[in-house]
N, CA, C and O atoms as a Maestro MAE file, in Angstrom:
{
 s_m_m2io_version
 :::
 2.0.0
}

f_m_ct {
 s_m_title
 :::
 protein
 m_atom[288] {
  # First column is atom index #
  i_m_mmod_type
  r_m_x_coord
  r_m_y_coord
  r_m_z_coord
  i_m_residue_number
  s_m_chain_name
  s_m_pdb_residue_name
  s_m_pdb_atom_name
  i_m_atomic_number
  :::
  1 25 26.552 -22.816 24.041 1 A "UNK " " N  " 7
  2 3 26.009 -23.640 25.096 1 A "UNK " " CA " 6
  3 2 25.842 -22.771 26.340 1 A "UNK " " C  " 6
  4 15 26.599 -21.869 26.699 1 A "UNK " " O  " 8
  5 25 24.766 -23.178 26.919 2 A "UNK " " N  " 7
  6 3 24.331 -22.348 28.490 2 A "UNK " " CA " 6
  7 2 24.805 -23.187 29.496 2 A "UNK " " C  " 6
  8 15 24.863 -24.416 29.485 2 A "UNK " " O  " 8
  9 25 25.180 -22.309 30.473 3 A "UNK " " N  " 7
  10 3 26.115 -23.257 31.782 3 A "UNK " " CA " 6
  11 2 24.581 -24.010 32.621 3 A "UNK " " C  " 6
  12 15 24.607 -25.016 33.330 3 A "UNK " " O  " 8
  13 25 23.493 -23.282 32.319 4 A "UNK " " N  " 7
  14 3 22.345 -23.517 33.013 4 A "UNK " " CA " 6
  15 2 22.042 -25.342 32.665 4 A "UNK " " C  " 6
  16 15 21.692 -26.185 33.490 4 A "UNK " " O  " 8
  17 25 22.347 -25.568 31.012 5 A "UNK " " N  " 7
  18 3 22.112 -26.871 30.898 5 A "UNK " " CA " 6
  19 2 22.957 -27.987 30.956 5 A "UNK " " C  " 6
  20 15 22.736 -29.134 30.568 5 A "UNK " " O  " 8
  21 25 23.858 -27.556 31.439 6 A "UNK " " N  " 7
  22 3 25.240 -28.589 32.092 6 A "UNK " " CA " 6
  23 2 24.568 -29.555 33.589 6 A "UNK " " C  " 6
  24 15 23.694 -29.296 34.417 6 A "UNK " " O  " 8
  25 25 25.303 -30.491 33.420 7 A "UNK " " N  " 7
  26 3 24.858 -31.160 34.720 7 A "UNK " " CA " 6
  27 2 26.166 -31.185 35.838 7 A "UNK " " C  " 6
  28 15 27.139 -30.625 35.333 7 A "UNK " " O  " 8
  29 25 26.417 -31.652 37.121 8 A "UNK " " N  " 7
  30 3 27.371 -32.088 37.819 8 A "UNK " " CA " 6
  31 2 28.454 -30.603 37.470 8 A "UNK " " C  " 6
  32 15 28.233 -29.392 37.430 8 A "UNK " " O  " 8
  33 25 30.011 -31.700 37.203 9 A "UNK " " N  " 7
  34 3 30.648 -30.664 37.791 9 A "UNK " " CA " 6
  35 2 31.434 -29.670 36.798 9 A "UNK " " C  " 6
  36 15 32.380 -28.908 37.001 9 A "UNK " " O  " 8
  37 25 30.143 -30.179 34.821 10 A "UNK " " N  " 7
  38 3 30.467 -29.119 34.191 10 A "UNK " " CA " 6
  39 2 29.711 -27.894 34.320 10 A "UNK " " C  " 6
  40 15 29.851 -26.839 33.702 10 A "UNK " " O  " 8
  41 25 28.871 -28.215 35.244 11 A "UNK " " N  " 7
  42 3 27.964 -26.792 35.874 11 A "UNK " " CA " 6
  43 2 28.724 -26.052 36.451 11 A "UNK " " C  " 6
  44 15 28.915 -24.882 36.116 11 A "UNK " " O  " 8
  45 25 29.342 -26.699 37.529 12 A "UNK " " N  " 7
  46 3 29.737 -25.761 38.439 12 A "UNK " " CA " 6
  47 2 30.896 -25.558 38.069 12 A "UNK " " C  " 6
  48 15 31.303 -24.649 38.793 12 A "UNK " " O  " 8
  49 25 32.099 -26.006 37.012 13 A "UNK " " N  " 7
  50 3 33.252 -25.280 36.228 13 A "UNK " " CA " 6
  51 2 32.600 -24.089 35.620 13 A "UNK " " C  " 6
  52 15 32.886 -22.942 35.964 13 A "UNK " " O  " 8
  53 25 31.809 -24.352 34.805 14 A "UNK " " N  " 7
  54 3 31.131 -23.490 33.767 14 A "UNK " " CA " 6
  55 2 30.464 -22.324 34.522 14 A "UNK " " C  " 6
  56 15 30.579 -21.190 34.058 14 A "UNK " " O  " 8
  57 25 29.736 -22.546 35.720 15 A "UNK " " N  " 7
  58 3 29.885 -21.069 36.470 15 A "UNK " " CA " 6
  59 2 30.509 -20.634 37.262 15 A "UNK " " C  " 6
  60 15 30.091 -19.755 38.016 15 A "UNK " " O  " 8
  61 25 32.144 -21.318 37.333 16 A "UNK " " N  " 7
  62 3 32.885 -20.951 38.095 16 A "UNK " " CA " 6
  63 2 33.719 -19.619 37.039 16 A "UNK " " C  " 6
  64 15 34.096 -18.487 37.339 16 A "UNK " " O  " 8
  65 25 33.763 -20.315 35.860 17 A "UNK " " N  " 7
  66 3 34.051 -19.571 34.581 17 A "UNK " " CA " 6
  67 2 33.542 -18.340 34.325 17 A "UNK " " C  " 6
  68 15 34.241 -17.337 34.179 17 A "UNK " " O  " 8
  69 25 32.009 -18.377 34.244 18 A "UNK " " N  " 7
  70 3 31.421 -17.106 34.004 18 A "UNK " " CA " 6
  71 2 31.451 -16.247 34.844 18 A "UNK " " C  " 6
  72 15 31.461 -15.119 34.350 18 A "UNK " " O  " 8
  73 25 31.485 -16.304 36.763 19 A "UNK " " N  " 7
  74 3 31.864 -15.913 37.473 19 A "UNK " " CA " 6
  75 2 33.072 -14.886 37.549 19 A "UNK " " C  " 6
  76 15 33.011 -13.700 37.872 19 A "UNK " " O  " 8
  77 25 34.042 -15.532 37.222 20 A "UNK " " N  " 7
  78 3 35.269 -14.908 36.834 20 A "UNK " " CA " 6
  79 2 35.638 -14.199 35.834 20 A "UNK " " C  " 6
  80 15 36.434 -13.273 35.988 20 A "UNK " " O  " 8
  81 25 35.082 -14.539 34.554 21 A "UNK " " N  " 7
  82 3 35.115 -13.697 33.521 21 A "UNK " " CA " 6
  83 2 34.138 -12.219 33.671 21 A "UNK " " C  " 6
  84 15 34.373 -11.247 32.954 21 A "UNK " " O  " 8
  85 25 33.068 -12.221 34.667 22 A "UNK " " N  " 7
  86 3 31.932 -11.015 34.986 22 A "UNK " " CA " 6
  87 2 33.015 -10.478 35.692 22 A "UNK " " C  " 6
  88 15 33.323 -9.325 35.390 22 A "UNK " " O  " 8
  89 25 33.781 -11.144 36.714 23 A "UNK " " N  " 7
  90 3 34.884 -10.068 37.683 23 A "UNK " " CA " 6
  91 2 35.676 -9.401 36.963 23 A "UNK " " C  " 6
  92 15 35.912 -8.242 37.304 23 A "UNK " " O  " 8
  93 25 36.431 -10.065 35.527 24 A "UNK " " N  " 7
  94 3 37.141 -9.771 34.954 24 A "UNK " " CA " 6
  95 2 36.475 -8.363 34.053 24 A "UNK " " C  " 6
  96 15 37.022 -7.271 34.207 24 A "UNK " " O  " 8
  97 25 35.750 -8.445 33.493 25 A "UNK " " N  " 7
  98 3 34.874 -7.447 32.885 25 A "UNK " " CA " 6
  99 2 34.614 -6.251 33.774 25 A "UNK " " C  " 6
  100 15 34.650 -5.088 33.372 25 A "UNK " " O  " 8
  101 25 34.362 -6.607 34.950 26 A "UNK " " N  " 7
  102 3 34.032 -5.418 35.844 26 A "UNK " " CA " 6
  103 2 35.677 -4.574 36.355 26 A "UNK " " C  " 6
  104 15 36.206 -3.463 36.349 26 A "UNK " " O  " 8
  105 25 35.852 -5.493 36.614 27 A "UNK " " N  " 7
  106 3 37.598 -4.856 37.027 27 A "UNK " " CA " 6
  107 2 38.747 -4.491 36.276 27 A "UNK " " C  " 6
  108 15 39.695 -3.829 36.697 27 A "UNK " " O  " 8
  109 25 38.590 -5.005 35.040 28 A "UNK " " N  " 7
  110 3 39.608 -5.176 34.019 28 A "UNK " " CA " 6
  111 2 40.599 -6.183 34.115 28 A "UNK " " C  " 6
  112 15 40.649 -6.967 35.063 28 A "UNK " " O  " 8
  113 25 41.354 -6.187 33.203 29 A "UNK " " N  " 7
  114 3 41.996 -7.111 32.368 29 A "UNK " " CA " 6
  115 2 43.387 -7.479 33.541 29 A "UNK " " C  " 6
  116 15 43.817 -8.631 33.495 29 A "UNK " " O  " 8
  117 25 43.908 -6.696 34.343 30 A "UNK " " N  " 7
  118 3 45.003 -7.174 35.447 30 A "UNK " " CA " 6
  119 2 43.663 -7.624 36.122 30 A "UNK " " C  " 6
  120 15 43.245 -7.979 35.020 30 A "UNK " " O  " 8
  121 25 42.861 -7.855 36.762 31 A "UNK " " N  " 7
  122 3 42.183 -8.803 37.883 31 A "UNK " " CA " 6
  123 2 42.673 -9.910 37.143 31 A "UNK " " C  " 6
  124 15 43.898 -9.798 37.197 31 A "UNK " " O  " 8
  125 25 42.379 -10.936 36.469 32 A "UNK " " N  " 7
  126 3 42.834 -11.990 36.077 32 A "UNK " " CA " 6
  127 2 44.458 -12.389 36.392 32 A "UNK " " C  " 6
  128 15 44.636 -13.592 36.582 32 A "UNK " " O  " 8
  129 25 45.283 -11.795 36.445 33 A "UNK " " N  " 7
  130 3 46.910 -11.839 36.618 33 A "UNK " " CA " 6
  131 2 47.135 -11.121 38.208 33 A "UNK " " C  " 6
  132 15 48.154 -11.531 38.763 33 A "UNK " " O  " 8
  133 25 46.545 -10.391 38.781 34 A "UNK " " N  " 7
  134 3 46.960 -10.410 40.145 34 A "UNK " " CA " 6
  135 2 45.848 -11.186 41.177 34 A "UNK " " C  " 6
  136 15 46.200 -11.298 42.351 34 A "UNK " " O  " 8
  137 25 44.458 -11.750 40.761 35 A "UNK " " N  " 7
  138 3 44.030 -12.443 41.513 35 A "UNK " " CA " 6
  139 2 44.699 -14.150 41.440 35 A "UNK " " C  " 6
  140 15 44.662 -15.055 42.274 35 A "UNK " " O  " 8
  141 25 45.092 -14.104 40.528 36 A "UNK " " N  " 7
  142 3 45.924 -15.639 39.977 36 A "UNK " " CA " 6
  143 2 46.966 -15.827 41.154 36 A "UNK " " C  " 6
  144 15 47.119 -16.881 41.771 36 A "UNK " " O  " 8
  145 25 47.771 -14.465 41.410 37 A "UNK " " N  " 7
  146 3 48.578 -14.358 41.871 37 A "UNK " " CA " 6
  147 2 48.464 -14.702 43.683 37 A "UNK " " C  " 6
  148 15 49.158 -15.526 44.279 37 A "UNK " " O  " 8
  149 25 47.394 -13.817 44.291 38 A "UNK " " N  " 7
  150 3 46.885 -13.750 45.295 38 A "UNK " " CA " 6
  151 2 46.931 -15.195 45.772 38 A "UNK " " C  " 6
  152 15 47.533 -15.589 46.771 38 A "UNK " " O  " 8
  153 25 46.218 -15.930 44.934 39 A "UNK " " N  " 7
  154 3 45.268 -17.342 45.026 39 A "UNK " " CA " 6
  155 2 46.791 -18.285 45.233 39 A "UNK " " C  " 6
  156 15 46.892 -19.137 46.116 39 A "UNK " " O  " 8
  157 25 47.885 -17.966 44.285 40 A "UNK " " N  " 7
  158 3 48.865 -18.794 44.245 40 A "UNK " " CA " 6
  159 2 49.910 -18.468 45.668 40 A "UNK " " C  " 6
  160 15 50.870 -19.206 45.890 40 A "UNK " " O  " 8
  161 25 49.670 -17.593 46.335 41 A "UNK " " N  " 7
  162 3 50.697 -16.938 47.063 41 A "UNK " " CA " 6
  163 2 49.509 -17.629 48.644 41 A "UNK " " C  " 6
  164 15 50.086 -17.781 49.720 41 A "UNK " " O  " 8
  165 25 48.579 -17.829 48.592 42 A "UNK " " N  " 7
  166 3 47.647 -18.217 49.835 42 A "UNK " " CA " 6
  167 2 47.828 -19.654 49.917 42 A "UNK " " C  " 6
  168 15 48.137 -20.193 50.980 42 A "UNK " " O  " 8
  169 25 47.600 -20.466 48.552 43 A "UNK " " N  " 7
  170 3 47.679 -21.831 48.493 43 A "UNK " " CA " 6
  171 2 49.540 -22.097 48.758 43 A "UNK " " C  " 6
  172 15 49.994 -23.098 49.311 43 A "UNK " " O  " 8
  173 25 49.933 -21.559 48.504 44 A "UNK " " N  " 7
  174 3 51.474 -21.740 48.467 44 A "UNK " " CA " 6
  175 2 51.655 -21.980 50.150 44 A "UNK " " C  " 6
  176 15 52.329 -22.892 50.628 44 A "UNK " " O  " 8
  177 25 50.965 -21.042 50.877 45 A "UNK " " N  " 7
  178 3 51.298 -20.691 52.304 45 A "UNK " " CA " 6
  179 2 50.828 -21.935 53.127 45 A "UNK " " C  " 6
  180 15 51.351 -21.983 54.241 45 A "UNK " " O  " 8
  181 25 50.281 -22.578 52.944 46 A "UNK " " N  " 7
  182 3 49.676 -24.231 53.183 46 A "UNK " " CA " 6
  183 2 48.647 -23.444 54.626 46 A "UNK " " C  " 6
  184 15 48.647 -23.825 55.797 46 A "UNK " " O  " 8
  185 25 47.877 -22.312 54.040 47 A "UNK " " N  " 7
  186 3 46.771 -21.782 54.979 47 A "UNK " " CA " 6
  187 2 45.517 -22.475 55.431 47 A "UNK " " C  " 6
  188 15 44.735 -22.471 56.382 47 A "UNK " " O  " 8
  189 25 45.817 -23.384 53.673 48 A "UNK " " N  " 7
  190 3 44.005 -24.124 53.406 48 A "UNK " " CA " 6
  191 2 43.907 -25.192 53.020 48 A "UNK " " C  " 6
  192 15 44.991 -25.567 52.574 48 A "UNK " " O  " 8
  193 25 43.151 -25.927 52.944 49 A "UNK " " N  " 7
  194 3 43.464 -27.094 52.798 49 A "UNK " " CA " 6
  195 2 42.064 -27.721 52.253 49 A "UNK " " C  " 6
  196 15 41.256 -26.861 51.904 49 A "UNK " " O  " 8
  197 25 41.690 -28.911 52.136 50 A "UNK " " N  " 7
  198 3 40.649 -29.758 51.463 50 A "UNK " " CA " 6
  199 2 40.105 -29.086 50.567 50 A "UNK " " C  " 6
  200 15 40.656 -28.520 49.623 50 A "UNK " " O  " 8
  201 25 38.940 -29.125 50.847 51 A "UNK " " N  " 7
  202 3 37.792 -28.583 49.451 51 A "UNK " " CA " 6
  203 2 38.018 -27.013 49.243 51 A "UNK " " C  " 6
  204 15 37.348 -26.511 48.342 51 A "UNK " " O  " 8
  205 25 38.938 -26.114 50.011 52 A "UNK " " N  " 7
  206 3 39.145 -24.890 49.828 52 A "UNK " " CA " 6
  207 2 40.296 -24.788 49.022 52 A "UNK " " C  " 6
  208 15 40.486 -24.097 48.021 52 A "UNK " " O  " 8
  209 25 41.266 -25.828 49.789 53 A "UNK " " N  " 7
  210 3 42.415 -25.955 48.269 53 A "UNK " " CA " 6
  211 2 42.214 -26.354 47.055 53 A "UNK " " C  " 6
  212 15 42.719 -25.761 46.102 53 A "UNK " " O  " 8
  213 25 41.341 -27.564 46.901 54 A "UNK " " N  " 7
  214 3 40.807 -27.650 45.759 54 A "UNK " " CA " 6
  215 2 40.282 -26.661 44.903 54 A "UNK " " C  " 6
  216 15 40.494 -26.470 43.705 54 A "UNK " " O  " 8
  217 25 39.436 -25.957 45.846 55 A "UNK " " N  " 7
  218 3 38.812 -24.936 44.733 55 A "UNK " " CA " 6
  219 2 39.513 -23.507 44.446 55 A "UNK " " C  " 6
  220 15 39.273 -22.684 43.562 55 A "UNK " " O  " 8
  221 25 40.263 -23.495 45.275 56 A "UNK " " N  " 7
  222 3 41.491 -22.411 44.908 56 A "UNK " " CA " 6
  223 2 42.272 -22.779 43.543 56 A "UNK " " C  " 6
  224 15 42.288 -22.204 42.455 56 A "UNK " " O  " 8
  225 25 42.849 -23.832 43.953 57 A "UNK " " N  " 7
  226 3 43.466 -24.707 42.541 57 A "UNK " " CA " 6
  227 2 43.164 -24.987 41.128 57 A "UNK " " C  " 6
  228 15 43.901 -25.359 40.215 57 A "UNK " " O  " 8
  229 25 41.443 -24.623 41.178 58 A "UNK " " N  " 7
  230 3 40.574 -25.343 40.137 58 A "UNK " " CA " 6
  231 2 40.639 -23.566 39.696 58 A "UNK " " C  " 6
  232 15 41.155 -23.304 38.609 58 A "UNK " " O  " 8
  233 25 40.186 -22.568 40.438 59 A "UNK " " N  " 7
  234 3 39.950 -20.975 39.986 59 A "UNK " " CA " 6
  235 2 41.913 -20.554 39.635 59 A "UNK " " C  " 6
  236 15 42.079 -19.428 39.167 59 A "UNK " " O  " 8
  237 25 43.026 -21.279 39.822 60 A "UNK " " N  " 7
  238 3 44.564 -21.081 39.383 60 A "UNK " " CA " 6
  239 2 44.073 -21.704 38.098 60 A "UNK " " C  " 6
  240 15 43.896 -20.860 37.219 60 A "UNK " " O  " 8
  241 25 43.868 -22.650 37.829 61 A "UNK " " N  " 7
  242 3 43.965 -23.392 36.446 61 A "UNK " " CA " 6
  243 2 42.971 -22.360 35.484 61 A "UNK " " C  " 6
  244 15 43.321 -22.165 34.321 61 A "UNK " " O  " 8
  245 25 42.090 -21.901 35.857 62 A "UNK " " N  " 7
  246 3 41.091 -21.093 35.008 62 A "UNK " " CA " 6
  247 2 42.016 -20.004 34.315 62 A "UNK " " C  " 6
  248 15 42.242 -19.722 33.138 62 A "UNK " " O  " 8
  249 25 42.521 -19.438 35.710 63 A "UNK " " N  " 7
  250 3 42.924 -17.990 35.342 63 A "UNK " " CA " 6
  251 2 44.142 -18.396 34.292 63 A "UNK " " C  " 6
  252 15 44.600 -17.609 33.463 63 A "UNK " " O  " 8
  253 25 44.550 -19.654 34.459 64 A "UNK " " N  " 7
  254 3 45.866 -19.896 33.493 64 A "UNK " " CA " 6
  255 2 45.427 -20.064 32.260 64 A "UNK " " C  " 6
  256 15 46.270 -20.029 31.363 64 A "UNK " " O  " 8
  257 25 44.236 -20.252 31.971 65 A "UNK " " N  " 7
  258 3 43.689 -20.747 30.658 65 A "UNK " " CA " 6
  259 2 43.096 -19.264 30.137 65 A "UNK " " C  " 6
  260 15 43.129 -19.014 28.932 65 A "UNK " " O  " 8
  261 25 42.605 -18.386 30.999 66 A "UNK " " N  " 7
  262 3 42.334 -17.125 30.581 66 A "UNK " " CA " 6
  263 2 43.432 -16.519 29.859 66 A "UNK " " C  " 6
  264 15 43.392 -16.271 28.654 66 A "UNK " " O  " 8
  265 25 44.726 -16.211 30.866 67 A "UNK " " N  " 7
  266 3 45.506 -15.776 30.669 67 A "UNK " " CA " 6
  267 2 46.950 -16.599 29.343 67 A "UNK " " C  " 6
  268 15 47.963 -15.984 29.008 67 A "UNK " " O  " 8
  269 25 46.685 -17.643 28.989 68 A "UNK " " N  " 7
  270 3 47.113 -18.200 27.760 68 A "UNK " " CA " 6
  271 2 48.397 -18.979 28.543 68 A "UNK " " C  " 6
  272 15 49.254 -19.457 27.799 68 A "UNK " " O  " 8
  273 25 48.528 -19.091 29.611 69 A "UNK " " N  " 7
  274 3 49.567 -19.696 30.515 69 A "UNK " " CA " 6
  275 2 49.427 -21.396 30.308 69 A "UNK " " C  " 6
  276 15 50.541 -21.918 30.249 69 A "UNK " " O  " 8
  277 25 48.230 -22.416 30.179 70 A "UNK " " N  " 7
  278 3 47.939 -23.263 30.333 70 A "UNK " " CA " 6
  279 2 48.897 -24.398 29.312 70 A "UNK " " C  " 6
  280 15 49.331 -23.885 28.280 70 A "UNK " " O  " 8
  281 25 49.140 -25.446 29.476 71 A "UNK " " N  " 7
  282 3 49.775 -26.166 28.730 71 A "UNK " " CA " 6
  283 2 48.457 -27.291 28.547 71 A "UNK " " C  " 6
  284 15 48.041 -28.224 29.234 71 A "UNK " " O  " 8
  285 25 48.042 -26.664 27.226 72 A "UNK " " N  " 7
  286 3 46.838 -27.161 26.809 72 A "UNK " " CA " 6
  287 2 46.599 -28.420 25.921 72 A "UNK " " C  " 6
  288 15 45.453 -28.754 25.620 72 A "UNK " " O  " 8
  :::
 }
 m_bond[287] {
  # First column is bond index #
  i_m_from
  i_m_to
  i_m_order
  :::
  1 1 2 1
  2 2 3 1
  3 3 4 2
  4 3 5 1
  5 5 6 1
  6 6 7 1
  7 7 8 2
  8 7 9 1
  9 9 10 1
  10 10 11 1
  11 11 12 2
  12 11 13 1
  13 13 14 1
  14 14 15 1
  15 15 16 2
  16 15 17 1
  17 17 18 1
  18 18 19 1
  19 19 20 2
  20 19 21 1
  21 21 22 1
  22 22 23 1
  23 23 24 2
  24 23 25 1
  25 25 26 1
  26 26 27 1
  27 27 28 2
  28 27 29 1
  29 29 30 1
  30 30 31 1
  31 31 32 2
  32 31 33 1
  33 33 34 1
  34 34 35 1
  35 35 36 2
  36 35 37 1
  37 37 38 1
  38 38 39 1
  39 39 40 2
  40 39 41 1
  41 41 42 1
  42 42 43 1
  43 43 44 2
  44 43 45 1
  45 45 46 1
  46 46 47 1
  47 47 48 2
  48 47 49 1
  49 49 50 1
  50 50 51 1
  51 51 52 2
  52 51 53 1
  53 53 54 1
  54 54 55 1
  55 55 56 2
  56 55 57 1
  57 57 58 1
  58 58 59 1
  59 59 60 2
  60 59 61 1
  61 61 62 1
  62 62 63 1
  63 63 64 2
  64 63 65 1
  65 65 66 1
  66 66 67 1
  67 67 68 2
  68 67 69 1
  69 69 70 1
  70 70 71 1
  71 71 72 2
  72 71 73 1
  73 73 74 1
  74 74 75 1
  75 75 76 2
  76 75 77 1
  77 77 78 1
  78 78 79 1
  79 79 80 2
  80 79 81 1
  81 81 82 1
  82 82 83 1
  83 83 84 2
  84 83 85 1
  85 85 86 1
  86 86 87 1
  87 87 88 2
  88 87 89 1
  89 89 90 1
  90 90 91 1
  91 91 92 2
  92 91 93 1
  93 93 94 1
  94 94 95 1
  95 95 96 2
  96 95 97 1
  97 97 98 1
  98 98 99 1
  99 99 100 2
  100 99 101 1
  101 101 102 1
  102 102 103 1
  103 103 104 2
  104 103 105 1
  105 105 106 1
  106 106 107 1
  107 107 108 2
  108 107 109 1
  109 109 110 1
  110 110 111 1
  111 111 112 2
  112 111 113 1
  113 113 114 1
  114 114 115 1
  115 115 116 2
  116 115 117 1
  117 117 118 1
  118 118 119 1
  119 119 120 2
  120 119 121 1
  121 121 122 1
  122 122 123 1
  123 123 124 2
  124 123 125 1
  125 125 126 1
  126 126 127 1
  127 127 128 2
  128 127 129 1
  129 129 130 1
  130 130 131 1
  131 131 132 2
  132 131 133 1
  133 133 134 1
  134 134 135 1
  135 135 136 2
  136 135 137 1
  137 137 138 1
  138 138 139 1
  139 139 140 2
  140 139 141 1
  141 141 142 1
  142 142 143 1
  143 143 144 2
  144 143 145 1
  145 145 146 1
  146 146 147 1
  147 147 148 2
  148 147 149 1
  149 149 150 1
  150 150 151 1
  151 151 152 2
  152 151 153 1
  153 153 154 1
  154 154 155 1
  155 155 156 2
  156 155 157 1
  157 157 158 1
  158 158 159 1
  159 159 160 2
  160 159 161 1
  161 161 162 1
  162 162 163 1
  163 163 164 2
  164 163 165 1
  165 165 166 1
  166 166 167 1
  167 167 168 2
  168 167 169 1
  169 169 170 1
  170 170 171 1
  171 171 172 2
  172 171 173 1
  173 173 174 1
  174 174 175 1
  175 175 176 2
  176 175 177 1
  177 177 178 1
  178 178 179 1
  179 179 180 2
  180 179 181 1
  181 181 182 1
  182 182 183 1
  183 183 184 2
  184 183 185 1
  185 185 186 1
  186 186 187 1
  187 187 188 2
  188 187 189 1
  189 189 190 1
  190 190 191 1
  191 191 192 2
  192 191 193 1
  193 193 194 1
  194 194 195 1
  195 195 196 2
  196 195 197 1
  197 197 198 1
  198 198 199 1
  199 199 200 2
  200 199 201 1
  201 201 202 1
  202 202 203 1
  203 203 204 2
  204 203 205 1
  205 205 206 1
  206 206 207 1
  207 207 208 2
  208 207 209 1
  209 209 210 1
  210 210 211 1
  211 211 212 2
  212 211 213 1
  213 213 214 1
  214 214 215 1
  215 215 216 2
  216 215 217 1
  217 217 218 1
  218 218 219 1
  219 219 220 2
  220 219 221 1
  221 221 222 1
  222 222 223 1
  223 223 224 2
  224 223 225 1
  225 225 226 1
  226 226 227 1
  227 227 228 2
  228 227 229 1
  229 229 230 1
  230 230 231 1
  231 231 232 2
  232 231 233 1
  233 233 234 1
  234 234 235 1
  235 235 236 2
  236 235 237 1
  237 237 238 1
  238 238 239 1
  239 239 240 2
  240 239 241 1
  241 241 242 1
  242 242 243 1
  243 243 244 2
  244 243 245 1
  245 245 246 1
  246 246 247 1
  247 247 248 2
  248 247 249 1
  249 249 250 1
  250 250 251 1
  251 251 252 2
  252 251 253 1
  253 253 254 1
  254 254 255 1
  255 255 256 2
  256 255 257 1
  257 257 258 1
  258 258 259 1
  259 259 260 2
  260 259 261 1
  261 261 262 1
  262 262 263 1
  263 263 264 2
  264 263 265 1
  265 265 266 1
  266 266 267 1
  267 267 268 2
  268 267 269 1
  269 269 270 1
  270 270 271 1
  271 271 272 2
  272 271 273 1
  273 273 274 1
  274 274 275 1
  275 275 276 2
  276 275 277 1
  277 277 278 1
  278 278 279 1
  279 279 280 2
  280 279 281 1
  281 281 282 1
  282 282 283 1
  283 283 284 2
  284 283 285 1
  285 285 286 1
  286 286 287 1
  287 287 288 2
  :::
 }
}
């Protein structure tokens, strides 16, 4: 399936996904486990809030599912 033919907000998971997996490819295999980290250590700090926490939260859950962490 192409993220192109998704509608709403399995579009924008689905290229939030591919997004991250191109970073991951370009950077290697720790980007996934220290950007997880980053993301969890900023949201932790109560820096951000609404739709920025959200989407911080939504790119933690990814990287947990990348990384086999997820309780699926």
């Amino acid at each position: 399936m192409q993220v192109k033919t998704l509608d709403g907000t399995d579009k924008e998971d689905g290229e939030l996904y591919v997004t991250i997996l191109n970073k991951a490819s370009a950077k290697g295999p720790e980007y996934l486990t220290s950007e997880k980290a980053r993301l969890e250590k900023v949201l932790a700090s109560g820096s951000v809030e609404g739709n920025k926490a959200v989407e911080m939260a939504k790119k933690i859950s990814i990287f947990k599912v990348l990384l086999g962490e997820a309780d699926l």
